[in-house]
Every structure is written in structure tokens, then in C-alpha cells.
C-alpha positions as CSV (number, residue, x, y, z in Angstrom):
1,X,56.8,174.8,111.1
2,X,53.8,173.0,111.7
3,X,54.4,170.5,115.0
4,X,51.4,168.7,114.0
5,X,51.3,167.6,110.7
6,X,47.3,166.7,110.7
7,X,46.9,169.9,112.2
8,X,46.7,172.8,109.6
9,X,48.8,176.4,111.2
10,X,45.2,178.3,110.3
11,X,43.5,175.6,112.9
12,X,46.3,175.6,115.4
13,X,46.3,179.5,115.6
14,X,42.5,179.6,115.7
15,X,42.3,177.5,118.5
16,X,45.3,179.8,120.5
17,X,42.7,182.5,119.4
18,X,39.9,180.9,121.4
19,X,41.8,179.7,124.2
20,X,43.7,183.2,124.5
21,X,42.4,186.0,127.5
22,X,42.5,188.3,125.0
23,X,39.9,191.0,125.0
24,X,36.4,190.2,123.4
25,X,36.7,192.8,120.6
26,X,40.2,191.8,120.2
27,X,39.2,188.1,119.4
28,X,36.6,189.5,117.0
29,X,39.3,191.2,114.9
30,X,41.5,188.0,115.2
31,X,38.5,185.8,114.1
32,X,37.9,187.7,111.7
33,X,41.4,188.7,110.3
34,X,41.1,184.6,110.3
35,X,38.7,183.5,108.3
36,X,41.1,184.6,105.2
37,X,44.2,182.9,106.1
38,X,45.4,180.1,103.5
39,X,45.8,176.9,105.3
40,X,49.2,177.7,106.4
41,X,48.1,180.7,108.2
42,X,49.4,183.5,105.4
43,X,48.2,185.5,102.8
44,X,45.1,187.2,104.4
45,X,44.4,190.2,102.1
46,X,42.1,192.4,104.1
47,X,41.7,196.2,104.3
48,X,41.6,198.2,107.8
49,X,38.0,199.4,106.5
50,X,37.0,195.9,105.4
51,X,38.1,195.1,108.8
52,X,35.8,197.6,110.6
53,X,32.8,196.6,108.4
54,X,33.0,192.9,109.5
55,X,33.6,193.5,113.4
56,X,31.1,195.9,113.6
57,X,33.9,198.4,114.6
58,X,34.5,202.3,114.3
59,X,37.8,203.5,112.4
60,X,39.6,204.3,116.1
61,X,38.5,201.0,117.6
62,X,40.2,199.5,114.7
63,X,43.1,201.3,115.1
64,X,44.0,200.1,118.4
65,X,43.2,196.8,118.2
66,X,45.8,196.4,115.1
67,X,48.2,198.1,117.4
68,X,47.4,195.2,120.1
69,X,47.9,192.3,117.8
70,X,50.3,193.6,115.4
71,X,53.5,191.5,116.2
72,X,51.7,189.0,118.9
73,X,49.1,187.8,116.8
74,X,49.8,188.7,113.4
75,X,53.2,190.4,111.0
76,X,51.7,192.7,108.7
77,X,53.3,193.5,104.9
78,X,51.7,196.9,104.5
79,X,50.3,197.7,101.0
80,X,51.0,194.1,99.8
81,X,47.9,193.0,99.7
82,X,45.3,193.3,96.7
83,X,45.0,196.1,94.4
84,X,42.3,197.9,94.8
85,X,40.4,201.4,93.3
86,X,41.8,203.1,96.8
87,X,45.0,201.6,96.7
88,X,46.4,197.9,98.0
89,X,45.4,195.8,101.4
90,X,47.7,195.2,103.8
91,X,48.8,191.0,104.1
92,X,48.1,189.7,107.2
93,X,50.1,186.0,108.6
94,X,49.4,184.3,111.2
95,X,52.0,184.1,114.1
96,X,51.5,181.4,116.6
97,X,52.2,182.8,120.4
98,X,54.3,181.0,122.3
99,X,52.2,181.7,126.0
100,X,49.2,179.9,124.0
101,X,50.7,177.0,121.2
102,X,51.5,174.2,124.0
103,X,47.8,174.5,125.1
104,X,46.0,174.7,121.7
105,X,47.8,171.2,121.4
106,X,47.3,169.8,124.2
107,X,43.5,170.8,123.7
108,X,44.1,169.4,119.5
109,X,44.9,166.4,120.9
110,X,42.4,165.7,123.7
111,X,40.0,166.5,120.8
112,X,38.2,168.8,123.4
113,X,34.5,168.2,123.7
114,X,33.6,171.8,123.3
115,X,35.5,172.2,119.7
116,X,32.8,172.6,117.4
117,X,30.0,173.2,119.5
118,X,30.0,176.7,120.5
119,X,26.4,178.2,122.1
120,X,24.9,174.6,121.2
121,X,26.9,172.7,124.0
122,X,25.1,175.1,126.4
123,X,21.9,175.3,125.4
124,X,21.6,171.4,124.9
């Protein structure tokens, strides 16, 4: 359940993503993993290979980093995802971590001055 309602549970777990000391290459697979969630955070329908292409990863790299999020970032339905010539994707859903959700909102609703900025902010 959303605690927000004019936050959407994609945005809220992005911004634990950001906010999180999780590794850098770990964040990249989140990000990533991310950018096919439904608003609600569900339904991202992505292959492990699809995965490695985007990130820029190799197959073992991969590997572990779905073992590190797997249950603290994400659930996975194996082989629920699309159908494809090589079989289906696994379904990726968003799950918000408790250590990070309080601070994601208190940042939401500061409406922090870096959100949306990125490299600009220091470059300006």
C-alpha cells in the first residue's frame, strides 16, 4: 500500500534506490530492472541476458547481483514473464525496504533540491 497517494510505488522505490548505500553496479541493475515497472512497481518483464546487455554486465556479474537484490529489492516469478523464442522472462516487483522507505519520504516531501538534477546540479 502506497502511504503517499501522489506518490506512485515505481517513484517511491526509485528514490529508496538512489538514496540506498548499495553498491554502484548494484544500483545500475536496480535502475535498470526499474525503468520497466508499471506504476505500481510490478510487472517488469526482463530477461537475465537483457539485463546484462543494458548494465553493461558479464553473465557472472549478473548472477550475483540478482542474488543480492533478490528478496531486498525485488520478488521474482521465474518464467512468468513474456514468451519469448528462448523461453519466458522472469517478472520482476518492486519491494520497498523498510531501512530506506521513511527516508525516500521524508526526501518526497521536502521535494529535495537535487531530485531531477543529477550531474547538472554540479556542473552549474
Amino acid at each position: 500500500m502506497n502511504p503517499l497517494p501522489n506518490y506512485s510505488t515505481k517513484m517511491l522505490w526509485k528514490k529508496c534506490v538512489d538514496i540506498s548505500n548499495e553498491h554502484p553496479t548494484v544500483k545500475a541493475a536496480l535502475k535498470a530492472i526499474g525503468r520497466w515497472y508499471d506504476q505500481h512497481g510490478r510487472g517488469a518483464s526482463i530477461s537475465r541476458a537483457q539485463l546484462c546487455r543494458e548494465c553493461k554486465f558479464c553473465d557472472k556479474t549478473c548472477k550475483r547481483v540478482l542474488q543480492v537484490i533478490r528478496g531486498r529489492w525485488v520478488t521474482v516469478e521465474i518464467n512468468r514473464g513474456h514468451r519469448h523464442a528462448r523461453g519466458r522472462e522472469n517478472l520482476y516487483h518492486a519491494v520497498l525496504p523498510e531501512a530506506w522507505g521513511e527516508t525516500a519520504l521524508d526526501s518526497l516531501r521536502r521535494g529535495s533540491k537535487n531530485s531531477g538534477k543529477g550531474w547538472q546540479k554540479i556542473v552549474a
